[in-house]
BATORZA-258374 format. One record per atom (N, C-alpha, C): x, y, z; residue in one letter. Coordinates in pm, whole numbers, plus 50000, padded with zeros to 5 digits. Layout:
BEGIN
XYZA...
This chain:
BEGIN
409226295581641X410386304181624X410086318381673X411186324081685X410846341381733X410336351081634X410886342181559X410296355281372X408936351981376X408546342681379X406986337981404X406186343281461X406826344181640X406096354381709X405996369381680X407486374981628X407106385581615X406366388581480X406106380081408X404946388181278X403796382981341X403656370481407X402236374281481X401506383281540X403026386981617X402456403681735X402456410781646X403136416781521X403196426881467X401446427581339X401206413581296X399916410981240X398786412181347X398516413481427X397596415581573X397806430681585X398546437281624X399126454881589X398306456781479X398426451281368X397826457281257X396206460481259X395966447281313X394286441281260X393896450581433X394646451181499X393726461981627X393846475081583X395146480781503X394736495481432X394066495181404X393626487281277X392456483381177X391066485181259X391236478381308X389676482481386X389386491681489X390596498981549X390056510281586X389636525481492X390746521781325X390496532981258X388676530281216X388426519781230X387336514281141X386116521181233X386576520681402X385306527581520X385556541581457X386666548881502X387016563181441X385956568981367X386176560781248X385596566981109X384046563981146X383736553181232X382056556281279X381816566981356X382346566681439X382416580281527X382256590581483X383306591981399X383176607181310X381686610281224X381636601381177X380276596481068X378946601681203X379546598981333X378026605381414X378486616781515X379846621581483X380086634581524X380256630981694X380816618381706X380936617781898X382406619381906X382696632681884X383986641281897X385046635282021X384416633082162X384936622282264X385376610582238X384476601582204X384806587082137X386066584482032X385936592782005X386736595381854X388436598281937X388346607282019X389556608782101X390136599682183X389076591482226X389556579782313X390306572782224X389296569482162X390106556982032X391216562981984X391226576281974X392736578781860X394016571581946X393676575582125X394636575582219X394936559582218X393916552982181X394116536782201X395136534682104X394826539381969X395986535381846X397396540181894X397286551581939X398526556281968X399316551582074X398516545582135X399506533682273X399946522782156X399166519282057X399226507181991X400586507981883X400806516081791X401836524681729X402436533481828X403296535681885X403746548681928X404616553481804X404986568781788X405706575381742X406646577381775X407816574981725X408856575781792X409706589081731X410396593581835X410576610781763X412296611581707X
């Protein structure tokens, strides 16, 4: 079904935030101020904000 797919895609969205907040917070933990920016930019393709 389509509801199916979309909580699949939307459960996959989740669990790839999830693990980029999870690099983040290593990152930060070793101060690689760069890394940390890349990844934010990855979540934020992943979520966009919508204004």
């Amino acid at each position: 079904m389509a509801r199916d797919r979309n909580v699949e895609g939307l459960q996959q969205s989740i669990f790839d935030t999830e693990m980029h907040l999870m690099m983040i917070v290593d990152k930060l933990r070793a101060h690689d101020r760069l890394e940390v920016s890349a990844l934010a930019s990855k979540i934020g393709g992943l979520c966009p904000i919508s204004s």
